[in-house]
C-alpha distance (Angstrom), angle and dihedral (degrees) to the residues before:
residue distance angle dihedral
X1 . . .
X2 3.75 . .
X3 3.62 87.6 .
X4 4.13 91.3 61.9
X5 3.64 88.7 46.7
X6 3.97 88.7 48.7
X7 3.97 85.9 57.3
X8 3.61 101.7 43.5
X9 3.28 93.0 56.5
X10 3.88 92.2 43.7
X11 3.67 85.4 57.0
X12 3.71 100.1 46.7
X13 3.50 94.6 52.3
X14 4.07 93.7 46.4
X15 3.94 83.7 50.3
X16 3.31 101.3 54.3
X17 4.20 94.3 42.0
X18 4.45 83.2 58.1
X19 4.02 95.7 51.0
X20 3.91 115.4 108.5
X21 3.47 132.5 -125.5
X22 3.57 134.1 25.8
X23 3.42 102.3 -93.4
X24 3.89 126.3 -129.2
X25 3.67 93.6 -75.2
X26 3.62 112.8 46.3
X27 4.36 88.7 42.3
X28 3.43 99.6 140.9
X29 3.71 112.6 -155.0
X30 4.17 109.5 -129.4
X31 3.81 95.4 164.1
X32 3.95 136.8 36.2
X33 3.63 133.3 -130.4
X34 3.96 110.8 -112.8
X35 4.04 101.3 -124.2
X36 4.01 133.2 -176.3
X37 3.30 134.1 -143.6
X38 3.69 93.7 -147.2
X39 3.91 135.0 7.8
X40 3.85 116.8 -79.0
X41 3.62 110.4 -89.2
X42 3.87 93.0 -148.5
X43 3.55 101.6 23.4
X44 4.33 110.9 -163.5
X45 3.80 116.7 -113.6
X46 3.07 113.4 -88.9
X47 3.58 108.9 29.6
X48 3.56 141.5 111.9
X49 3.83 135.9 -150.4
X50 3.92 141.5 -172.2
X51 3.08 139.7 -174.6
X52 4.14 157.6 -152.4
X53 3.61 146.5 -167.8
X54 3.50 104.1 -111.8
X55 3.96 107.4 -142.6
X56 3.51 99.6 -138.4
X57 3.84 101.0 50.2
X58 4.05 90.5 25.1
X59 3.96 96.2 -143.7
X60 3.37 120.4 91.2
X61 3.71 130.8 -89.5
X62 4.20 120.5 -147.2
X63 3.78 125.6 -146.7
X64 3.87 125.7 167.5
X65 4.10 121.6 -112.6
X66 3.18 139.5 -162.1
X67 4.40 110.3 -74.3
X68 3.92 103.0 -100.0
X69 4.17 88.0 -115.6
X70 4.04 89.5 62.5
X71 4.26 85.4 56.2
X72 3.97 90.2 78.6
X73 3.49 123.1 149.4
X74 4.23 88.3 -91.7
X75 3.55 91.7 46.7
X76 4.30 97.3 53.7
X77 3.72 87.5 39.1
X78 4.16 88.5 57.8
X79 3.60 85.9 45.5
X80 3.83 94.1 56.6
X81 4.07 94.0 40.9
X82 4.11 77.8 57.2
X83 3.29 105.2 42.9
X84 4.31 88.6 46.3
X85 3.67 90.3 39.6
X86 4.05 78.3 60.1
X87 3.92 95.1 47.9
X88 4.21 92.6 -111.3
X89 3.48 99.6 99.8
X90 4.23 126.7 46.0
X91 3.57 96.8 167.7
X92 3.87 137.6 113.4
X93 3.49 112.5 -70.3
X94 3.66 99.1 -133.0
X95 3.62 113.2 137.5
X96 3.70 92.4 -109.3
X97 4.30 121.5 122.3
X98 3.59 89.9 -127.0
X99 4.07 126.6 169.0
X100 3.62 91.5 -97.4
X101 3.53 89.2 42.3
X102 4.13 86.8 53.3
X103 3.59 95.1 35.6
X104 3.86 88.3 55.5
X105 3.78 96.9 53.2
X106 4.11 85.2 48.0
X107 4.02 86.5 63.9
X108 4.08 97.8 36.9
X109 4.23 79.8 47.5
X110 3.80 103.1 53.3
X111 3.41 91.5 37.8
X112 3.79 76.0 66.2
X113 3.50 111.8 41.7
X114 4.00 104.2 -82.5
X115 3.85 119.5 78.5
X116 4.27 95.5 -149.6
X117 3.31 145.7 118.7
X118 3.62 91.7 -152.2
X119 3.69 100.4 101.2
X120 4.12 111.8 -121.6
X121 4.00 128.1 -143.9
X122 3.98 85.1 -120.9
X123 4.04 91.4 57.2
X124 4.21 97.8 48.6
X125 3.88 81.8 49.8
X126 3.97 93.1 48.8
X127 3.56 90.4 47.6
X128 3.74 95.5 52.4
X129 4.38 91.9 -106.2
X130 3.35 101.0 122.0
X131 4.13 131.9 13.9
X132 3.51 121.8 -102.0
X133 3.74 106.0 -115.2
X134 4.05 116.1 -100.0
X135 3.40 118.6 -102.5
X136 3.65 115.7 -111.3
X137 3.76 113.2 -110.7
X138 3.42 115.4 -119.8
């Protein structure tokens, strides 16, 4: 008897040191979210922005997203495979913006610097979506 209690514990604790991801409380934030205090004046071509009242200050704050024709059915499904791959999301990967989808980019987001579900530029870049531009050479 003590030896089967010996081995499931042996195998619980191997188990848990193989799972993936961080889970949704140990994310450790390594990179911020670029935010505004007020909407570009001269926006580039191209890009897209959103924003939201942030509680504390109660005005809003702007950051810049992804263009609504990048968020194709490939693109959210990547986004879930990233945001399960870091323990947030443990949904359906099926290319869909759902609530868990939304409520998952909320807790990779905060962890970050921006409480939204609205997915920001800096975010698809942090989770390996979209390249970070290259820096112009001097």
């Amino acid at each position: 008897m003590i030896r089967i209690t010996a081995l499931m514990a042996a195998s619980a604790l191997f188990l848990t040191a193989c799972q993936t991801g961080t889970g949704a409380g140990t994310l450790a934030p390594t990179e911020t979210i670029t935010l505004h205090r007020t909407q570009p004046a001269d926006p580039a071509p191209d890009t897209c922005w959103a924003s939201q009242t942030a509680p504390q200050a109660d005005q809003d704050i702007w950051y810049q997203t992804p263009c609504p024709d990048a968020l194709d059915m490939e693109f959210i499904a990547t986004l879930q495979r990233a945001l399960k791959a870091r323990g947030l999301y443990d949904g359906e990967i099926d290319g869909t913006l759902s609530t868990d989808t939304r409520k998952a980019i909320q807790t990779y987001q905060a962890a970050h610097g921006l409480d939204s579900d609205i997915l920001a530029l800096d975010t698809a870049r942090q989770l390996g979506l979209i390249a970070y531009p290259r820096p112009d050479k001097a």
